[in-house]
N, CA, C and O atoms as CSV, one atom per row, in Angstrom:
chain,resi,resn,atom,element,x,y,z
A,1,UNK,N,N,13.333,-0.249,41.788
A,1,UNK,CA,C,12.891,-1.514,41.223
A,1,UNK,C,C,12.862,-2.613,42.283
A,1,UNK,O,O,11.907,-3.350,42.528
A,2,UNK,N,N,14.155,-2.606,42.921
A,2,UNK,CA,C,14.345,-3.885,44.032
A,2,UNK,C,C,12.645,-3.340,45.105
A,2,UNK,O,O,11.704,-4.069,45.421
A,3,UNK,N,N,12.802,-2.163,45.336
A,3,UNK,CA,C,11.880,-2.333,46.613
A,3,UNK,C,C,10.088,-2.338,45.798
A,3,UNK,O,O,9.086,-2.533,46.484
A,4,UNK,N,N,10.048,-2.160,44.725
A,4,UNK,CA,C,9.049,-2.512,44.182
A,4,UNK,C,C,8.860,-3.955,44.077
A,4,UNK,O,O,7.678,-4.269,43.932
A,5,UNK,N,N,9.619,-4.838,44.106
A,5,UNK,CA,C,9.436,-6.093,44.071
A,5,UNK,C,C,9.250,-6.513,45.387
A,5,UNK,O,O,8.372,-7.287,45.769
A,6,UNK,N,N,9.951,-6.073,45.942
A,6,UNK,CA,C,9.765,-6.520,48.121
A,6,UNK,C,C,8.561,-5.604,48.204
A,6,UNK,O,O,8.220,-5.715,49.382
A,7,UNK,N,N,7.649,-4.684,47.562
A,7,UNK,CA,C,6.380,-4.607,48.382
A,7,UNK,C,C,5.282,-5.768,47.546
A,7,UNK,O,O,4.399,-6.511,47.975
A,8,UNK,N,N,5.786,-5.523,46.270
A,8,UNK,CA,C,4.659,-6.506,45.590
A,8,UNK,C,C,4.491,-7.880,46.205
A,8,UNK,O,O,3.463,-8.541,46.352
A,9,UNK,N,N,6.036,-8.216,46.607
A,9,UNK,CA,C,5.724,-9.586,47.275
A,9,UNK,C,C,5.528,-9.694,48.709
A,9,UNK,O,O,5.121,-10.820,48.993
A,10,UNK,N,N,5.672,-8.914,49.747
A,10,UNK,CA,C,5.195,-8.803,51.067
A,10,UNK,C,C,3.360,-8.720,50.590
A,10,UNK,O,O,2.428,-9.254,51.192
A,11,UNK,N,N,3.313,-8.089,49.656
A,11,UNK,CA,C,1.130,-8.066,49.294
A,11,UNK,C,C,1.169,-9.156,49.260
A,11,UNK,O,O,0.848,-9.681,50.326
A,12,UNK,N,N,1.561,-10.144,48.090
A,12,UNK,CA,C,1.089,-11.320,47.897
A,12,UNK,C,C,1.134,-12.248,48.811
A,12,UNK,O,O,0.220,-13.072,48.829
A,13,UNK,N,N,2.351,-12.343,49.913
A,13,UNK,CA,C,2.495,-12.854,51.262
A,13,UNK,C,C,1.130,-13.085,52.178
A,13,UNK,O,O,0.439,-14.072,52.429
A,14,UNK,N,N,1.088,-11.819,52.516
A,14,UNK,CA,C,0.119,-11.149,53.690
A,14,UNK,C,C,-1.082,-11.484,52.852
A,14,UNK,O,O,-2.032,-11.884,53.525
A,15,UNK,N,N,-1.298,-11.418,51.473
A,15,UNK,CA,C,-2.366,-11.736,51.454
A,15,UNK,C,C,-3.135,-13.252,51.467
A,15,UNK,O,O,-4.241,-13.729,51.721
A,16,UNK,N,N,-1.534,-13.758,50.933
A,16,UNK,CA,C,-1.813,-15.376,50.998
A,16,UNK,C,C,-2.242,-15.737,52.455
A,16,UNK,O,O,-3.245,-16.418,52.669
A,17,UNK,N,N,-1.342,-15.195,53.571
A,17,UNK,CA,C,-1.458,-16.084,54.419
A,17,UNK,C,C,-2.958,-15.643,55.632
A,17,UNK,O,O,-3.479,-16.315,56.522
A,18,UNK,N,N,-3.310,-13.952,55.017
A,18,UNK,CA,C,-4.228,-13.779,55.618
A,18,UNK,C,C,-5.447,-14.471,55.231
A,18,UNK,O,O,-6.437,-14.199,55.911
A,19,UNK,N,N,-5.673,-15.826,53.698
A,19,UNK,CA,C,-6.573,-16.095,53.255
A,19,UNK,C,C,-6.624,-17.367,54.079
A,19,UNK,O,O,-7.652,-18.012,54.285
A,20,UNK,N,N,-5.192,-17.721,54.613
A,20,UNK,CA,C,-5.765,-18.771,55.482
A,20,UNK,C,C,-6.033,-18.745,57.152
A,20,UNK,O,O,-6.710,-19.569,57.766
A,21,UNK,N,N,-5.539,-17.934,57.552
A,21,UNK,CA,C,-5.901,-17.217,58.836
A,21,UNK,C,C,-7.591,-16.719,58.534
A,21,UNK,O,O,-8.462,-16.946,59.375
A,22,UNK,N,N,-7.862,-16.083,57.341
A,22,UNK,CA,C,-9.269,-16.079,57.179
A,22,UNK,C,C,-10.068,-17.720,57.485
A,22,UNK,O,O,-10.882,-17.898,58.391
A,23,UNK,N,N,-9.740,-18.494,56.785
A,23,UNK,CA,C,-10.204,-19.631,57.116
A,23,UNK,C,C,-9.982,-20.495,58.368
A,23,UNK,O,O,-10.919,-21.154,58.819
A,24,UNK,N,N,-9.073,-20.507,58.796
A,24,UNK,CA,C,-8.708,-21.246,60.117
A,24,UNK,C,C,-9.693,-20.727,61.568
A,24,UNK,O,O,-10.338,-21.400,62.372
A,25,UNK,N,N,-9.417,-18.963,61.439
A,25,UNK,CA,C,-9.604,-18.402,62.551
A,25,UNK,C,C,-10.792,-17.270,62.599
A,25,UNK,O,O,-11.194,-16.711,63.619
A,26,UNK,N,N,-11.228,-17.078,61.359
A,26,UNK,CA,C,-12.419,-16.399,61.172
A,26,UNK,C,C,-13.407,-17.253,60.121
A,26,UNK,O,O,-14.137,-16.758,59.263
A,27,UNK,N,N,-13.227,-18.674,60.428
A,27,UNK,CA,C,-14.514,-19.295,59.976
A,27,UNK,C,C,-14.863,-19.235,58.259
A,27,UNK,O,O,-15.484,-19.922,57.448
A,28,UNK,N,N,-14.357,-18.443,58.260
A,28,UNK,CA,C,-14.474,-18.477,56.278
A,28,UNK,C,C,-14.499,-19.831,55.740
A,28,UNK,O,O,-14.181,-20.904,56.254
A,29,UNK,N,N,-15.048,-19.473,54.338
A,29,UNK,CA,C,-14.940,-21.111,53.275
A,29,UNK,C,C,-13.872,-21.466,53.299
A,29,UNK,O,O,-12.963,-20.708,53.639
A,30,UNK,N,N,-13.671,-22.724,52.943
A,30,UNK,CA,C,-12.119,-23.324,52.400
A,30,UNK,C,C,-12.147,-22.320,50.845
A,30,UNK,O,O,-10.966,-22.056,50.620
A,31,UNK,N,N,-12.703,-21.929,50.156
A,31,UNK,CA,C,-12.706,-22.082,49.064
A,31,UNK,C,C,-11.311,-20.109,48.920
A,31,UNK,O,O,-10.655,-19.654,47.983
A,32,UNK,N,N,-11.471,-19.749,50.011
A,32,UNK,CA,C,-10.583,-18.684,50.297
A,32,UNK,C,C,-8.877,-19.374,50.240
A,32,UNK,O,O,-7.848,-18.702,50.171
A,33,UNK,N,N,-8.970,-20.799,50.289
A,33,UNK,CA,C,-7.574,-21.569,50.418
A,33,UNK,C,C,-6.629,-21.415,48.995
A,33,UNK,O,O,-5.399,-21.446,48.980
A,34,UNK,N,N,-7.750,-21.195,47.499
A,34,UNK,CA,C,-7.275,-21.325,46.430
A,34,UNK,C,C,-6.575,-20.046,45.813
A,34,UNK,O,O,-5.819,-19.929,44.848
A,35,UNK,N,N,-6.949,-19.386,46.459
A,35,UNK,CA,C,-6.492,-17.552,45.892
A,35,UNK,C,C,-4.995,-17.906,46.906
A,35,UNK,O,O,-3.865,-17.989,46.425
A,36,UNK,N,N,-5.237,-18.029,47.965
A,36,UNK,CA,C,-4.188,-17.864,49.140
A,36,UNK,C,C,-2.754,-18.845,48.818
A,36,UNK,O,O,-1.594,-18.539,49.093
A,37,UNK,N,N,-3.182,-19.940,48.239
A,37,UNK,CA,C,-1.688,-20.712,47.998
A,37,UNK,C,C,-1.289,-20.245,46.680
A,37,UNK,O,O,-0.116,-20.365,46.327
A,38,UNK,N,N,-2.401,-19.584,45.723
A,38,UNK,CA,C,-1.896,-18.683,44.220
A,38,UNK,C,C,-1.007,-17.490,44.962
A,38,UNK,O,O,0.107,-17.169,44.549
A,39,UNK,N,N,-1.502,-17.014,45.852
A,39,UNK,CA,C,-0.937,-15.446,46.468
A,39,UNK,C,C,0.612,-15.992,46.367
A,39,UNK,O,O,1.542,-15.611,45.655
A,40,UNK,N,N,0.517,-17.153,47.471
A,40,UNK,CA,C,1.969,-17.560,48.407
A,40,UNK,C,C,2.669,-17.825,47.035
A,40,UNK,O,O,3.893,-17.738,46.940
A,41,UNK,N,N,1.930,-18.126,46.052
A,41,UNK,CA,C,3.040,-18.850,44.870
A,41,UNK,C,C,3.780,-17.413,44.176
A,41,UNK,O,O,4.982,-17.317,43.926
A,42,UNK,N,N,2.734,-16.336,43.937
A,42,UNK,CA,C,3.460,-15.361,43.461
A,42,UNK,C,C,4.487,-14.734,44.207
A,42,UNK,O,O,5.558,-14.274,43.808
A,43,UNK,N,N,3.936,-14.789,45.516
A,43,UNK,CA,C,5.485,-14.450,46.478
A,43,UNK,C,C,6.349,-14.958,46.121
A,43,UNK,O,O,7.019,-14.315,45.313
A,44,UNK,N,N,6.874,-16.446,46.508
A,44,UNK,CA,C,8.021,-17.073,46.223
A,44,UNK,C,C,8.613,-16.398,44.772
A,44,UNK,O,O,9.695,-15.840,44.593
A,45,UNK,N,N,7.726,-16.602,43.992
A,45,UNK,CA,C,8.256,-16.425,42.524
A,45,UNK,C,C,8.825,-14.982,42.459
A,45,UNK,O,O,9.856,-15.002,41.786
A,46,UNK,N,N,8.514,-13.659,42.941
A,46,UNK,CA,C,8.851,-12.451,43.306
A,46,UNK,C,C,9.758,-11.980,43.390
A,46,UNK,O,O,10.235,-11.022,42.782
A,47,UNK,N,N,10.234,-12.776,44.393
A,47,UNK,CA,C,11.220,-12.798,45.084
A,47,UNK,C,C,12.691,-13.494,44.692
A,47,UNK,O,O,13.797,-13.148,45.107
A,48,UNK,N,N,12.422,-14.404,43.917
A,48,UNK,CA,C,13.133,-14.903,43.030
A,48,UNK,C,C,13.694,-13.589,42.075
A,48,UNK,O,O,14.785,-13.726,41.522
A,49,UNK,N,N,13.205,-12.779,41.962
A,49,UNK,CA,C,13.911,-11.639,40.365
A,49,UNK,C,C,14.345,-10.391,41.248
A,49,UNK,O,O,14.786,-9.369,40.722
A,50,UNK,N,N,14.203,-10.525,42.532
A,50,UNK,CA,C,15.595,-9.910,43.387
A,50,UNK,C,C,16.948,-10.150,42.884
A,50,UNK,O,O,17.600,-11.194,42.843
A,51,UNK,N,N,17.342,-8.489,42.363
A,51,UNK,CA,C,18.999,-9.351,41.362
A,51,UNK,C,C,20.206,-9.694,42.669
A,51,UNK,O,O,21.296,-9.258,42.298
A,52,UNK,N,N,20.272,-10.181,43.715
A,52,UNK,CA,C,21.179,-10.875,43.931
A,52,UNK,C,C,21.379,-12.333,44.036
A,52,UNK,O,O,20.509,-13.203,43.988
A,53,UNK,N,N,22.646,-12.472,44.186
A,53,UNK,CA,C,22.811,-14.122,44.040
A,53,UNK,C,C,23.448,-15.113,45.405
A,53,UNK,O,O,24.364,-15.929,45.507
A,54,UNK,N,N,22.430,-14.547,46.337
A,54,UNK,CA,C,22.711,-15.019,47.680
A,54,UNK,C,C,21.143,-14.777,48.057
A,54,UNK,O,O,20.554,-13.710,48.228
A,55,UNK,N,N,20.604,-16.262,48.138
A,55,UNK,CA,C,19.052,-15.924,48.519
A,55,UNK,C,C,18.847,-15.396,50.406
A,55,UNK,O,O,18.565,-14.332,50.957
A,56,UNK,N,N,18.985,-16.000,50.615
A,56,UNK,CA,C,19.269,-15.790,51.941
A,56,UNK,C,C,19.201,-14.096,52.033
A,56,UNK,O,O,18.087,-13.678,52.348
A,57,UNK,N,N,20.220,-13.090,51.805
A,57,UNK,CA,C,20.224,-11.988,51.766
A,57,UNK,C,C,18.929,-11.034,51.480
A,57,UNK,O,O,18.513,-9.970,51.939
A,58,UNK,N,N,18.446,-12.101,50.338
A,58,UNK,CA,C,17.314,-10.830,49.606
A,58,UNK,C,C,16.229,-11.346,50.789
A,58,UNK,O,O,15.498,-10.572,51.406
A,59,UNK,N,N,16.266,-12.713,50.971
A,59,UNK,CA,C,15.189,-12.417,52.485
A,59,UNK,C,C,15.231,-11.697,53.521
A,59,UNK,O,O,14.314,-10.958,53.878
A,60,UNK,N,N,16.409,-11.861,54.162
A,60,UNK,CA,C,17.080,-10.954,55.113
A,60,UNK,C,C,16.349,-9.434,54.872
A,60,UNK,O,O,15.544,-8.983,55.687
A,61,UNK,N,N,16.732,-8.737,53.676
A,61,UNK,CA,C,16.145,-7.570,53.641
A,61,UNK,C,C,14.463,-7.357,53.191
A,61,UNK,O,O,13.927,-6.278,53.444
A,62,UNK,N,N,13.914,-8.140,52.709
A,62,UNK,CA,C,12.632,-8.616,52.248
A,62,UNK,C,C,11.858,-8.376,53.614
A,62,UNK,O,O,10.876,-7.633,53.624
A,63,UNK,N,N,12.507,-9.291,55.283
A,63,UNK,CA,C,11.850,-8.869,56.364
A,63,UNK,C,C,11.216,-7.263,56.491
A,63,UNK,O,O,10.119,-6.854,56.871
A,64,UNK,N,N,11.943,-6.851,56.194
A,64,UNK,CA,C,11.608,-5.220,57.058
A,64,UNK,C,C,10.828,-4.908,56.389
A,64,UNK,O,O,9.941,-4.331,57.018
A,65,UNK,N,N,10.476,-5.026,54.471
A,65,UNK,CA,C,9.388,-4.618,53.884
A,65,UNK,C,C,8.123,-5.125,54.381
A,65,UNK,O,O,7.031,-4.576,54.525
A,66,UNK,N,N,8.577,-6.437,54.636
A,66,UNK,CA,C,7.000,-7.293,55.090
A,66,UNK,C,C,6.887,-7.045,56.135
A,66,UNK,O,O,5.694,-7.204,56.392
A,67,UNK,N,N,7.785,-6.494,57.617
A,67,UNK,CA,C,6.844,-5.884,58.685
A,67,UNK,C,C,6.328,-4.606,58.527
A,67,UNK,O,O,5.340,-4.346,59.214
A,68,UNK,N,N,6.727,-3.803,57.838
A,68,UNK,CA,C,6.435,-2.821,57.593
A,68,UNK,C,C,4.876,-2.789,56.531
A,68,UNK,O,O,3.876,-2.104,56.744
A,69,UNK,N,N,5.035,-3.453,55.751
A,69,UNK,CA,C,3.878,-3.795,55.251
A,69,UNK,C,C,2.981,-4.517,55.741
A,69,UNK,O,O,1.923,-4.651,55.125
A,70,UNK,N,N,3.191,-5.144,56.953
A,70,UNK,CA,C,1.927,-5.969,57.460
A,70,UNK,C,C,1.437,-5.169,58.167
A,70,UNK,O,O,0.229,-5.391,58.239
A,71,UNK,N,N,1.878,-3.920,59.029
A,71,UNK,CA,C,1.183,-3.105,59.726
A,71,UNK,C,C,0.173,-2.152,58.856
A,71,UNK,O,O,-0.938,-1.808,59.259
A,72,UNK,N,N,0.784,-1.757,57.509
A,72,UNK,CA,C,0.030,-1.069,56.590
A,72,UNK,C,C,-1.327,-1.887,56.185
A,72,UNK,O,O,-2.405,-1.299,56.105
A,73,UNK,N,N,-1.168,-3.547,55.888
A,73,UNK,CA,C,-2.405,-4.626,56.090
A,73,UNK,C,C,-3.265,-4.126,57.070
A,73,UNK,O,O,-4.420,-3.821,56.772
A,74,UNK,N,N,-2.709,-3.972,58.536
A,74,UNK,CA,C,-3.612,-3.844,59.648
A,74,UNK,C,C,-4.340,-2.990,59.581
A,74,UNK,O,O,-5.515,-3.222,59.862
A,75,UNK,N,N,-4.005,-1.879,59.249
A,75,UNK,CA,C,-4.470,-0.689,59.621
A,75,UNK,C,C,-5.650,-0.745,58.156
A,75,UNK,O,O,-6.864,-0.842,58.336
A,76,UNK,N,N,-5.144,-0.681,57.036
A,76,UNK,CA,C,-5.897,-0.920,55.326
A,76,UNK,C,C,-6.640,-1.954,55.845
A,76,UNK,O,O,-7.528,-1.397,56.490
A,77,UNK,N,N,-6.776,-3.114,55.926
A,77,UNK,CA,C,-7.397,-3.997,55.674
A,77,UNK,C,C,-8.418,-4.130,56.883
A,77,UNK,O,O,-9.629,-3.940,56.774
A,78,UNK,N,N,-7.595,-4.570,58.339
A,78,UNK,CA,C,-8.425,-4.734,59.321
A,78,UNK,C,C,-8.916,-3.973,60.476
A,78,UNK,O,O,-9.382,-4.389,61.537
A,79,UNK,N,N,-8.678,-2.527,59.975
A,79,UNK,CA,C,-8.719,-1.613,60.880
A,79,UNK,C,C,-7.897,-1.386,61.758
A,79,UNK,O,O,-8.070,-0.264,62.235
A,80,UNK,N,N,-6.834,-2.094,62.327
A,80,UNK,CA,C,-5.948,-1.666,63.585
A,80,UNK,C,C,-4.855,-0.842,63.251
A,80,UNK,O,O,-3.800,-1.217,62.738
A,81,UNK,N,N,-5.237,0.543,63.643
A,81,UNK,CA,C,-4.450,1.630,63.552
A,81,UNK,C,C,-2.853,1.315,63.845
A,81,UNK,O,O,-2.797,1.255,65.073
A,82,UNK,N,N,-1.599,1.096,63.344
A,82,UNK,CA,C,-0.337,1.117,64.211
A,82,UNK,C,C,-0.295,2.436,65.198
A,82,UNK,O,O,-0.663,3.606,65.094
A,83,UNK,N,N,0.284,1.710,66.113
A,83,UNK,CA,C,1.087,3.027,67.469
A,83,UNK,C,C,2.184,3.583,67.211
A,83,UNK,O,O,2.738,3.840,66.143
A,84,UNK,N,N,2.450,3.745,68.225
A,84,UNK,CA,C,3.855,4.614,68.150
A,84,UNK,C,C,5.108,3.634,68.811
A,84,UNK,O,O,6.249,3.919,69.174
A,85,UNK,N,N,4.185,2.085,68.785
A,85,UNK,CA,C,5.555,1.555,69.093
A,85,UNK,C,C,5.444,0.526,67.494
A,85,UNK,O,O,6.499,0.557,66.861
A,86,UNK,N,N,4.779,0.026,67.111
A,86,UNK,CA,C,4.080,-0.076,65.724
A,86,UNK,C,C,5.448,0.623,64.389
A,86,UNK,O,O,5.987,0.040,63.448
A,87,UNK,N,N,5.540,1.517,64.707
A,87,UNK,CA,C,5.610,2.569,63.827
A,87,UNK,C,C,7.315,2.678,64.188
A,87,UNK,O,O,7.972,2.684,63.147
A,88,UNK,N,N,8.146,2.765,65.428
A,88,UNK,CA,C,9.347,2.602,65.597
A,88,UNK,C,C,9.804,1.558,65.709
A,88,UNK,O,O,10.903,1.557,66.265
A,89,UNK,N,N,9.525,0.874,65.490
A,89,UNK,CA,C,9.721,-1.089,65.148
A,89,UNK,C,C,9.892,-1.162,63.959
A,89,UNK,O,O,10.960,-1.491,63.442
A,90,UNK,N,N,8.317,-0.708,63.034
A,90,UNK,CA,C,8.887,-0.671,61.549
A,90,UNK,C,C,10.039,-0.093,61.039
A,90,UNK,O,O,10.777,-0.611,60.202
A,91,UNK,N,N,10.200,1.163,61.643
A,91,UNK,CA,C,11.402,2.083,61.076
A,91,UNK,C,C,12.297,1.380,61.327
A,91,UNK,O,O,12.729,0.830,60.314
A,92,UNK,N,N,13.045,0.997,62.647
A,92,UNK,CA,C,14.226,0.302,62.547
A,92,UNK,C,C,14.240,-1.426,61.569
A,92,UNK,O,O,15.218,-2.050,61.156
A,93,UNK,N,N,13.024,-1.707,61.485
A,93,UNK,CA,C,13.274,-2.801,60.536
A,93,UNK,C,C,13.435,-2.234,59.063
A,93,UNK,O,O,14.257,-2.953,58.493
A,94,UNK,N,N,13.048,-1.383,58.344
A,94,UNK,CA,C,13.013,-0.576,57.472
A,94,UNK,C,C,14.574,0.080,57.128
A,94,UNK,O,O,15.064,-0.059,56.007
A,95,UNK,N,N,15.333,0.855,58.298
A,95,UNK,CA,C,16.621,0.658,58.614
A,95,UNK,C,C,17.291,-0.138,58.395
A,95,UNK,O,O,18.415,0.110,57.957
A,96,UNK,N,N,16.932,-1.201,58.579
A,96,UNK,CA,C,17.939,-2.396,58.950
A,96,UNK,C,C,17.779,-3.381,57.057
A,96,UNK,O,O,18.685,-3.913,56.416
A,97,UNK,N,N,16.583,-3.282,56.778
A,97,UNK,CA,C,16.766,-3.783,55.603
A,97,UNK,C,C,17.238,-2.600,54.114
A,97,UNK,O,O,17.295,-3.079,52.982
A,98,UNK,N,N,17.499,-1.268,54.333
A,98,UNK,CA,C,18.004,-0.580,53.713
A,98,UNK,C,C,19.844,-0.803,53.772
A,98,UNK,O,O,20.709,-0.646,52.910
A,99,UNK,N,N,19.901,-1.230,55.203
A,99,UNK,CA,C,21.693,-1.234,54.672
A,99,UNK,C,C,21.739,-2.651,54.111
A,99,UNK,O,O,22.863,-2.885,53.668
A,100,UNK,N,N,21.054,-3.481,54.006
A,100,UNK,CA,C,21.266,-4.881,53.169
A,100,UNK,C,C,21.160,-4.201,52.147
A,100,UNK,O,O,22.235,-4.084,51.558
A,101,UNK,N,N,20.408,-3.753,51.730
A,101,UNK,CA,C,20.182,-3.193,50.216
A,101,UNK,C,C,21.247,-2.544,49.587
A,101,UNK,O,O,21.850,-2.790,48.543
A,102,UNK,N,N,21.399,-1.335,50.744
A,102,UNK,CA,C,22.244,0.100,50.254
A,102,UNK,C,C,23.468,-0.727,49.086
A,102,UNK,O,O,23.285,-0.697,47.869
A,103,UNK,N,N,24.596,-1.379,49.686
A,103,UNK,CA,C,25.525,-1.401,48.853
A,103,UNK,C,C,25.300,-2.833,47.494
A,103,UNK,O,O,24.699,-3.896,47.339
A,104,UNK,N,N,26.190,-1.976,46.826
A,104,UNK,CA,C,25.768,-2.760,45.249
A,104,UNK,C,C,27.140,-4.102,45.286
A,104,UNK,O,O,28.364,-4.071,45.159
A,105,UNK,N,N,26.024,-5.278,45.551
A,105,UNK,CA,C,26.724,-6.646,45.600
A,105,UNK,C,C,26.565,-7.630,43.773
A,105,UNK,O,O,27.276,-8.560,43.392
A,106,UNK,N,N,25.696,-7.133,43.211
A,106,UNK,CA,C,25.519,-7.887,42.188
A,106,UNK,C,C,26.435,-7.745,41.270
A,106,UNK,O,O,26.381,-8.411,40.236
């Protein structure tokens, strides 16, 4: 459940903020701005029904989903395959936000 919520909201992230990187840096409409601050809003909110009660923490482990998921963006969305350094970066962030997780604080 927890990591279903840290991918749903790393999507809504990446997608928010790629709607404005769409606009800033690839010339797109503004009108890409209105989906993108809805995206960012469902993030925040997401992330919020992480059951612990130390926010800080659920970000802490929230990182490793969202690098890990932004490379999955790259590759899905904009074509850039991850490497093999790509790919052992994620894992240890992936690592690293599993022992935040692992033990039961709530």
């Amino acid at each position: 459940m927890v990591y279903g919520i840290y991918i749903a909201a790393a999507l809504a992230e990446i997608a928010g903020c790629f709607a404005f990187w769409a606009w800033l840096r690839l010339g797109k409409s503004g009108v890409w701005l209105a989906p993108g601050i809805l995206s960012l809003m469902l993030f925040a909110y997401l992330l919020t029904l992480v059951p612990t009660t130390v926010a800080g923490r659920a970000y802490a482990a929230y990182g490793g989903i969202y690098i890990a998921m932004s490379l999955i963006w790259a590759w899905l969305a904009e074509g850039q395959r991850p490497d093999r350094f790509d790919l052992a970066g994620a894992a240890v962030c992936l690592i690293g936000a599993a022992i935040i997780l692992l033990p039961s604080r709530v």
